[in-house]
C-alpha positions as CSV (number, residue, x, y, z in Angstrom):
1,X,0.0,0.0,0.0
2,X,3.1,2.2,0.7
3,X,4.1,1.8,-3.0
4,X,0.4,2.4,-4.3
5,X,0.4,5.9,-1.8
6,X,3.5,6.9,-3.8
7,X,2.5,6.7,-7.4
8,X,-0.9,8.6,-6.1
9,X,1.6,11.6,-5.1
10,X,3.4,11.2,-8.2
11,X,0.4,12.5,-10.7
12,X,-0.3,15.4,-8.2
13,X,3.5,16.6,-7.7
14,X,3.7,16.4,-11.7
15,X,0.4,18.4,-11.7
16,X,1.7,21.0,-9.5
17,X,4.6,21.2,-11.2
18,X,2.7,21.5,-14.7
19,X,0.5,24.3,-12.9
20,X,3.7,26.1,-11.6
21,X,5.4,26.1,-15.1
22,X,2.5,27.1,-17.1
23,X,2.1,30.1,-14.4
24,X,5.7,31.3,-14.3
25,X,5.8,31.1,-17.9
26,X,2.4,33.4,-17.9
27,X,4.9,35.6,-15.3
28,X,7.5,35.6,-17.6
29,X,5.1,36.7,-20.5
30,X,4.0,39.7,-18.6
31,X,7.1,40.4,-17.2
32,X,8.8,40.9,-20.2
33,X,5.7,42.4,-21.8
34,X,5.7,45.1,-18.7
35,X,9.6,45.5,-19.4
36,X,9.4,46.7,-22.9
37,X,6.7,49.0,-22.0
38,X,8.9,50.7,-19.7
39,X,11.5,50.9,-21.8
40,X,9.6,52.1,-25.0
41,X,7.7,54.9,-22.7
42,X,10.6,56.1,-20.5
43,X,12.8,57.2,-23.6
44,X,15.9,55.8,-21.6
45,X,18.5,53.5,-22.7
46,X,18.0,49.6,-22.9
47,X,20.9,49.1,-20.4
48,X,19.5,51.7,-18.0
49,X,16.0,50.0,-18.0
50,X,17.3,47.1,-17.4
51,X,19.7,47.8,-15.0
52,X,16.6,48.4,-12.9
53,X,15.1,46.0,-13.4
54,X,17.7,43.5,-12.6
55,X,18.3,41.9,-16.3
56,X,20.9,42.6,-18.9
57,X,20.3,44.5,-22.0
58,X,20.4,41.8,-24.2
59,X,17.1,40.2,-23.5
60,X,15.2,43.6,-24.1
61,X,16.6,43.8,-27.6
62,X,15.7,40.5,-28.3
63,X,12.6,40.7,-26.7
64,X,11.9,43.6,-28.8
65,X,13.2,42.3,-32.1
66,X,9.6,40.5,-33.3
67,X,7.6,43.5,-32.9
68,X,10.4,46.4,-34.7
69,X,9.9,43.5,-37.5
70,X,6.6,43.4,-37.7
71,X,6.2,47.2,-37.6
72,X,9.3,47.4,-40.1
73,X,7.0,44.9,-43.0
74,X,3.8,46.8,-42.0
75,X,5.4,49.9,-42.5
76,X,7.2,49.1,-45.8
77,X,3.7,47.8,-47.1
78,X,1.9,51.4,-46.6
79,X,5.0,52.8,-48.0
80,X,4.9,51.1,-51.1
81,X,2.9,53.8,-53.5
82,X,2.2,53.3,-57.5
83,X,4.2,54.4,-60.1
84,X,0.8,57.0,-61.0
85,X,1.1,58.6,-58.0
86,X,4.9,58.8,-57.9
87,X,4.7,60.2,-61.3
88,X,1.8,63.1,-59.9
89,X,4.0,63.7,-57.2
90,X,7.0,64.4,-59.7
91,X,4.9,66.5,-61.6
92,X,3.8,68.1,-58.5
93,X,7.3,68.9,-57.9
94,X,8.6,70.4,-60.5
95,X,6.1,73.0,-60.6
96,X,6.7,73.9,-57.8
97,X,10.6,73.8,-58.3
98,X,9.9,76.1,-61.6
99,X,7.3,79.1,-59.4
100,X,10.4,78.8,-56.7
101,X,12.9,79.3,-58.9
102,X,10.9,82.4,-61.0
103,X,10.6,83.6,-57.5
104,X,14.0,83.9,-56.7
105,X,14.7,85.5,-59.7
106,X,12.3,88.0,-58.8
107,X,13.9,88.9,-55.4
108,X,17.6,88.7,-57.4
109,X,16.7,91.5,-59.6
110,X,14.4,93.6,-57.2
111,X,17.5,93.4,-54.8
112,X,20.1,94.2,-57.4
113,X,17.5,97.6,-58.3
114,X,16.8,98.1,-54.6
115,X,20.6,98.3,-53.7
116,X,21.7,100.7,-56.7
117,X,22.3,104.4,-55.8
118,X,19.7,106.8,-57.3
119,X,20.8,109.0,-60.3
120,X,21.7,112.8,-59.4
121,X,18.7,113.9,-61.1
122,X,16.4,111.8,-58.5
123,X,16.3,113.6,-55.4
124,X,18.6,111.9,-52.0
125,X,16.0,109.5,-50.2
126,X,15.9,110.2,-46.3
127,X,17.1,106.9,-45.0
């Protein structure tokens, strides 16, 4: 019966222990969860974050590395724009480039006139 009381225990201690795993790896989950929070929101340095927190650097980057890829993919995917619009944006541009550049040619000659001394028949300005 003492042999049959022991492989009783057995199932249980393996049950606890199954319990305690699955709940420290739920810990760890929000641990590292709450870690990269605080560093993302603190604008400190990895190694200072985790300095106070009692881990190396390290982790946090690698911790970190699945969502900057993820974002990275999403945000090459929005970025991605068709050659139409491109092209309107070109054309865009370069009418722009063309009123800026009539513009300063404008303010070239109306500071070379602006800057030349009056003739002697024009009467002395009071400045």
């Amino acid at each position: 019966m003492g042999e049959g009381s022991k492989t009783d225990e057995e199932p249980h201690e393996d049950t606890v222990k199954e319990a305690g795993s699955r709940q420290s790896q739920v810990q760890r989950r929000v641990h590292k969860k709450e870690a990269l929070e605080l560093w993302r929101n603190s604008g400190r340095s990895a190694a200072k974050v985790a300095a106070e927190l009692g881990i190396r650097a390290p982790p946090l980057y690698r911790w970190a590395r699945p969502k900057r890829q993820a974002n990275h993919c999403a945000h090459e995917s929005k970025s991605r724009r068709s050659v139409e619009e491109l092209e309107a944006e070109i054309r865009r541009l370069r009418v722009e480039n063309a009123k800026l550049l009539e513009q300063r040619e404008v303010l070239k000659k109306s500071l070379g006139i602006l800057s030349e001394t009056p003739p002697r028949s024009m009467p002395e300005s009071s400045r």
